[in-house]
N, C-alpha and C positions, 0 to 999 in steps of 0.2 A: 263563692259564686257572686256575692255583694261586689267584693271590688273588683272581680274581672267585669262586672257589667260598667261599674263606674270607670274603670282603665280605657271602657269602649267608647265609654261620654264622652269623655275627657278628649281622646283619638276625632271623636269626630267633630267636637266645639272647635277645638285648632283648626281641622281642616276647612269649615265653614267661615272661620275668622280667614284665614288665609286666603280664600275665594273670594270672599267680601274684599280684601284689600287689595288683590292683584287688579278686581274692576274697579273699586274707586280711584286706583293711580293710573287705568287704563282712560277710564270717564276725564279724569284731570287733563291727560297728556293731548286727550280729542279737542277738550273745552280750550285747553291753550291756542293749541293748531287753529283751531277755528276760529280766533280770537286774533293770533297772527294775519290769517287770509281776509278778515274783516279788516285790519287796519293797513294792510298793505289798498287794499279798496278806496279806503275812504282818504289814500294818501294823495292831495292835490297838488301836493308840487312838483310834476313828473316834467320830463324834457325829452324833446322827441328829437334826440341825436342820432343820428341816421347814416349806416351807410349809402351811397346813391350809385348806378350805373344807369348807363345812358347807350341808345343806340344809334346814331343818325344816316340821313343821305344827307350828303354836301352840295350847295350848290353854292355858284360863284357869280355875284351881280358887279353891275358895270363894268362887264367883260369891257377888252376892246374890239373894235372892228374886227367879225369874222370868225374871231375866237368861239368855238363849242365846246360844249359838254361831249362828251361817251362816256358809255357803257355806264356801271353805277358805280358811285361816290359813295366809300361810306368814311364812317366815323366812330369811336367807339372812348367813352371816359370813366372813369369812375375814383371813388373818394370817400370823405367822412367830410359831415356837418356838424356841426357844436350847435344846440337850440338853445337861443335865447330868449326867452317867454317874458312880456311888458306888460299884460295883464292879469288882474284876477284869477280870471277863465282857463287863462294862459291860452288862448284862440290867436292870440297877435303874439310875434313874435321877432327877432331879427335871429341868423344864423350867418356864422362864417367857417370856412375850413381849409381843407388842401386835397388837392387832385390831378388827377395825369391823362391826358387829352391823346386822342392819336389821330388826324385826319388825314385823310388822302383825297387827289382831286385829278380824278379824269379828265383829260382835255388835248386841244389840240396844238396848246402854246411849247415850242419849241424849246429847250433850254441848253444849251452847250457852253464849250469855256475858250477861251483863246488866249492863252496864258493863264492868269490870273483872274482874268476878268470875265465873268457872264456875259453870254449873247441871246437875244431871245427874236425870235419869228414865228409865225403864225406857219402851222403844214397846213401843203393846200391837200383840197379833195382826192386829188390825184395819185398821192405817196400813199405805199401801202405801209401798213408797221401795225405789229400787235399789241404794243404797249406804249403809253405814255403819260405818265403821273410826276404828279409832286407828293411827298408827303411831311407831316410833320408832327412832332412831338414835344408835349407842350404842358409845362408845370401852371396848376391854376389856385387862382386864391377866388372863390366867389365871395360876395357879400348879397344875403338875398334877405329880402323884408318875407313873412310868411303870414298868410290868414288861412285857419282851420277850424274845421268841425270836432276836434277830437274830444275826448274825455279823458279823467283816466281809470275809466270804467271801459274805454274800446280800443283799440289802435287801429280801426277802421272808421274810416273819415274821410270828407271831401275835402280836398286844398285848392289854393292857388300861392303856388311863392314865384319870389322873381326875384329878378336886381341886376347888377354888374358881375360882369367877371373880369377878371382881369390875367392873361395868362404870359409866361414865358417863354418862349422859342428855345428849347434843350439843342435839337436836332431838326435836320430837314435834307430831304430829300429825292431829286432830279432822277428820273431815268426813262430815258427810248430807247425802243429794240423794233430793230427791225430783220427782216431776212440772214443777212450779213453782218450785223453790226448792234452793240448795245452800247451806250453813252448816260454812263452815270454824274451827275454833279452832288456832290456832298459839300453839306453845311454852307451854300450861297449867300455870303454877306448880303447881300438886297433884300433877303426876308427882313422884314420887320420882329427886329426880337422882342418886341412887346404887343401886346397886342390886347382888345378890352372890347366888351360886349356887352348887350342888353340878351337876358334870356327870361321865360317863364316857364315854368311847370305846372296842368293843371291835371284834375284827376280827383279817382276815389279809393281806400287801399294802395294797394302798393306798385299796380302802372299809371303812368301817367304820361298824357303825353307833354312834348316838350321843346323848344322852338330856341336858337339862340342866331343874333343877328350882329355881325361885327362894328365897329363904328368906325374902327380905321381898316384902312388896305392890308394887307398881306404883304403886299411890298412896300418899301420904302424908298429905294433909286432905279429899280428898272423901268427900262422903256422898249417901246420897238420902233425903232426907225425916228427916234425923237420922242416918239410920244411918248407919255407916265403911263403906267400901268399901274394901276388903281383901285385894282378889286377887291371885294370884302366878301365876306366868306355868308351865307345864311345854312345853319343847321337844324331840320326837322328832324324830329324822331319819336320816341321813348323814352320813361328814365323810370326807375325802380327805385325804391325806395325800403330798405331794410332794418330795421332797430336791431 
């Protein structure tokens, strides 16, 4: 009777040693974790590389004579930014990246070909037609300076960034339609293939709004009737911002 009682000790000393040890390596594995999420916290050198989308309406200044707008312009881009943090705080910073532009632009400037060569005219009031755009497609490199409120305790924060962009002409294109008839022009040498802008983005979290204004023309050798045609593109909208 002696040693089945001591057989029962014995039985239950292990199992309390046992229970004792599955929480102390359970307590261990918590105090780690919690010790991981404190120092991912307290890590300050964070960069806020961003994917970005954008929405805009187009508009087109120093039209020529006559020349309008209809219906709505839009516009649509998006990308990745590389953050480059210049202080402490890392609140200043510079960013550059790569992106892909798409604009279209309502209007009433006419664009045909005669041979080889573009022609362009203003429709008057009178022509009826349901359609008539240009569009284009446009690889970009920004360079933008950035000041923010962030932490890296939030990814919610007020900004203002801005800078240059500077973009490429992939494609582009001409089309009117009317009743009887549709006239496409593709890839018009007179778009200007390069093309460069002032833009800012401000906001808080992840909309923001967002404004980009061109410095050069859209075109580079058209004219109507002699004249240059001249216009530069101004794009309002929206722009998102994603980690």
């Amino acid at each position: 009777m002696k040693q089945s009682t001591t057989i029962y000790s014995l039985k239950k000393l292990i199992l309390i040693s046992f229970v004792l040890l599955f929480c102390m390596q359970a307590y261990s594995q918590v105090e780690e974790s919690t010790k991981e999420v404190a120092l991912i916290k307290i890590d300050s050198l964070y960069r806020e590389d961003q994917f970005f989308f954008s929405f805009t309406y187009n508009t087109l200044q120093q039209k020529p004579t006559d020349l309008a707008q209809n219906k709505f312009s839009t516009g649509f881009s998006g990308g990745f930014l590389r953050d480059m943090p210049v202080n402490k705080d890392r609140t200043i910073a510079f960013a550059t990246g790569l992106g892909l532009s798409y604009n279209s632009y309502n209007q009433n400037l006419f664009i045909s070909e005669l041979g080889q060569t573009p022609v362009y005219s203003i429709i008057d009031a009178e022509t009826a037609y349901s359609k008539n755009k240009f569009s284009q497609l446009l690889v970009d490199v920004p360079i933008e300076f950035r000041w923010r409120t962030s932490t890296y305790e939030s990814h919610k924060f007020w900004r203002i960034y801005g800078g240059l962009k500077i973009s490429y002409l992939l494609y582009n294109k001409s089309t009117f339609s009317d009743a009887s008839s549709k006239i496409v022009v593709l890839n018009n040498k007179d778009f200007n293939k390069v093309l460069y802008g002032l833009y800012i983005s401000a906001g808080y979290n992840t909309i923001n709004v967002y404004a980009h204004y061109g410095l050069n023309s859209l075109f580079k050798s058209a004219n109507i009737e002699g004249k240059s045609i001249d216009m530069k593109a101004l794009n309002i909208g929206v722009m998102f911002y994603i980690l």
